[in-house]
C-alpha positions in Angstrom: 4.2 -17.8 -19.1 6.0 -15.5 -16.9 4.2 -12.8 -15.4 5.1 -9.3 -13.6 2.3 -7.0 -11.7 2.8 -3.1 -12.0 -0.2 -1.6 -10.0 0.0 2.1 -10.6 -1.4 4.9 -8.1 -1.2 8.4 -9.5 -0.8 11.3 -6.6 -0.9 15.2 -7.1 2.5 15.7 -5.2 5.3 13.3 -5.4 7.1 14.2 -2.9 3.8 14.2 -0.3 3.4 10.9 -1.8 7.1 9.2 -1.3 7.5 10.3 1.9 3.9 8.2 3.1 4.6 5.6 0.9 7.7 4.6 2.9 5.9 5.0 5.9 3.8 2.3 4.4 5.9 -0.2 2.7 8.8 0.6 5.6 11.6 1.2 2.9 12.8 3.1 0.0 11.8 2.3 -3.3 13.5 -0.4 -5.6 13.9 2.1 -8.2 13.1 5.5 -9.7 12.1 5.4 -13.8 12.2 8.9 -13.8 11.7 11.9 -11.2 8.1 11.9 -10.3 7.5 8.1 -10.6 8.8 5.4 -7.6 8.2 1.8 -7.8 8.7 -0.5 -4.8 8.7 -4.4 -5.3 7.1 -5.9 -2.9 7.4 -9.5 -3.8 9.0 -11.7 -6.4 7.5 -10.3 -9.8 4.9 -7.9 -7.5 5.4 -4.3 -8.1 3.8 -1.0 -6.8 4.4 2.6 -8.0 3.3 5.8 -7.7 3.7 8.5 -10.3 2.1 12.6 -10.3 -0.2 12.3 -12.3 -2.7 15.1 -10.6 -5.7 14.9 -13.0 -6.1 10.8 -12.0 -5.0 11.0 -8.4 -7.3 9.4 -5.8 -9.4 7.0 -7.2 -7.5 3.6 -6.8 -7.5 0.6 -4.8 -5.3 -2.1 -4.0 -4.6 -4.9 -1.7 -1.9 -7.2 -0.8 -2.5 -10.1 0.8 0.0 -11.3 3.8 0.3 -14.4 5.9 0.6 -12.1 9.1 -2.1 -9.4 9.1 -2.0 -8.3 12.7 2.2 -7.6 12.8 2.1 -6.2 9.2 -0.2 -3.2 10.5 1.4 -3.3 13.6 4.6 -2.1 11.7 2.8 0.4 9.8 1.6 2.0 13.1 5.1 1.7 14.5 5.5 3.7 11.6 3.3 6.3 11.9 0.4 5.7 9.7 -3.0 4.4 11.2 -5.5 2.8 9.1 -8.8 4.6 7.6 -10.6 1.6 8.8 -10.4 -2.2 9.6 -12.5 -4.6 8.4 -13.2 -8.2 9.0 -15.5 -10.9 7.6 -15.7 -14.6 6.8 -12.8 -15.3 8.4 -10.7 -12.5 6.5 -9.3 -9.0 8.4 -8.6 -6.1 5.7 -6.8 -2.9 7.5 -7.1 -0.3 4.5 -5.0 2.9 4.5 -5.6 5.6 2.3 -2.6 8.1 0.9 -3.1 11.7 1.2 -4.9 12.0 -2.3 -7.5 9.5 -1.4 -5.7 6.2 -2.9 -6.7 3.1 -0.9 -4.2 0.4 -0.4 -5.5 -2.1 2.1 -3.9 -5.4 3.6 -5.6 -8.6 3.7 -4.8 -11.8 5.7 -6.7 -14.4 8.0 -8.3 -13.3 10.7 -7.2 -14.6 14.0 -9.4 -16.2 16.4 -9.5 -13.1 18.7 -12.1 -11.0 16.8 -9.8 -7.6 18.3 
């Protein structure tokens, strides 16, 4: 059985939204389904999008796991987006970042030994 993941997060402005969201994911989208919705894919079959949908915006959360925690957020910073917080436990670090309407979308990897 063949699977795809579509995780939606609905923003007020699209444009507010596209413009952080490459900051974050450090490229354009894949595609554009129509004018206020982008979708990048960020690994094989792994999709994210963001659409305006105003009334729903802010209330998601999402996380994609990576094998190199610390130099993913170090890109993102390089990029001009610093995370709401940083958490790590049980051997786990999670940097979470949140868009401008409140939408979380945090990374998760293994901890290094260096707690910092």
């Amino acid at each position: 059985m063949a699977i795809d993941l579509f995780a939606g997060l609905p923003v007020t402005d699209f444009d507010t939204a596209l413009a952080w969201y490459r900051k974050l994911f450090g490229a354009d989208p894949s595609f554009y389904p129509h004018d206020i919705e982008a979708v990048w894919e960020l690994g094989r079959h792994c999709y994210v999008y963001i659409e305006q949908v105003p009334d729903r915006a802010g209330g998601s959360m999402h996380m994609v796991m990576v094998d190199d925690i610390r130099a993913v957020a170090a890109a993102i910073s390089e990029r001009g987006l610093e995370p709401a917080r940083v958490e790590t436990f049980e051997g786990m670090r999670r940097v979470i970042f949140r868009d401008p309407d409140g939408n979380e979308v945090s990374y998760g990897g293994m901890a290094a030994e260096d707690p910092n």
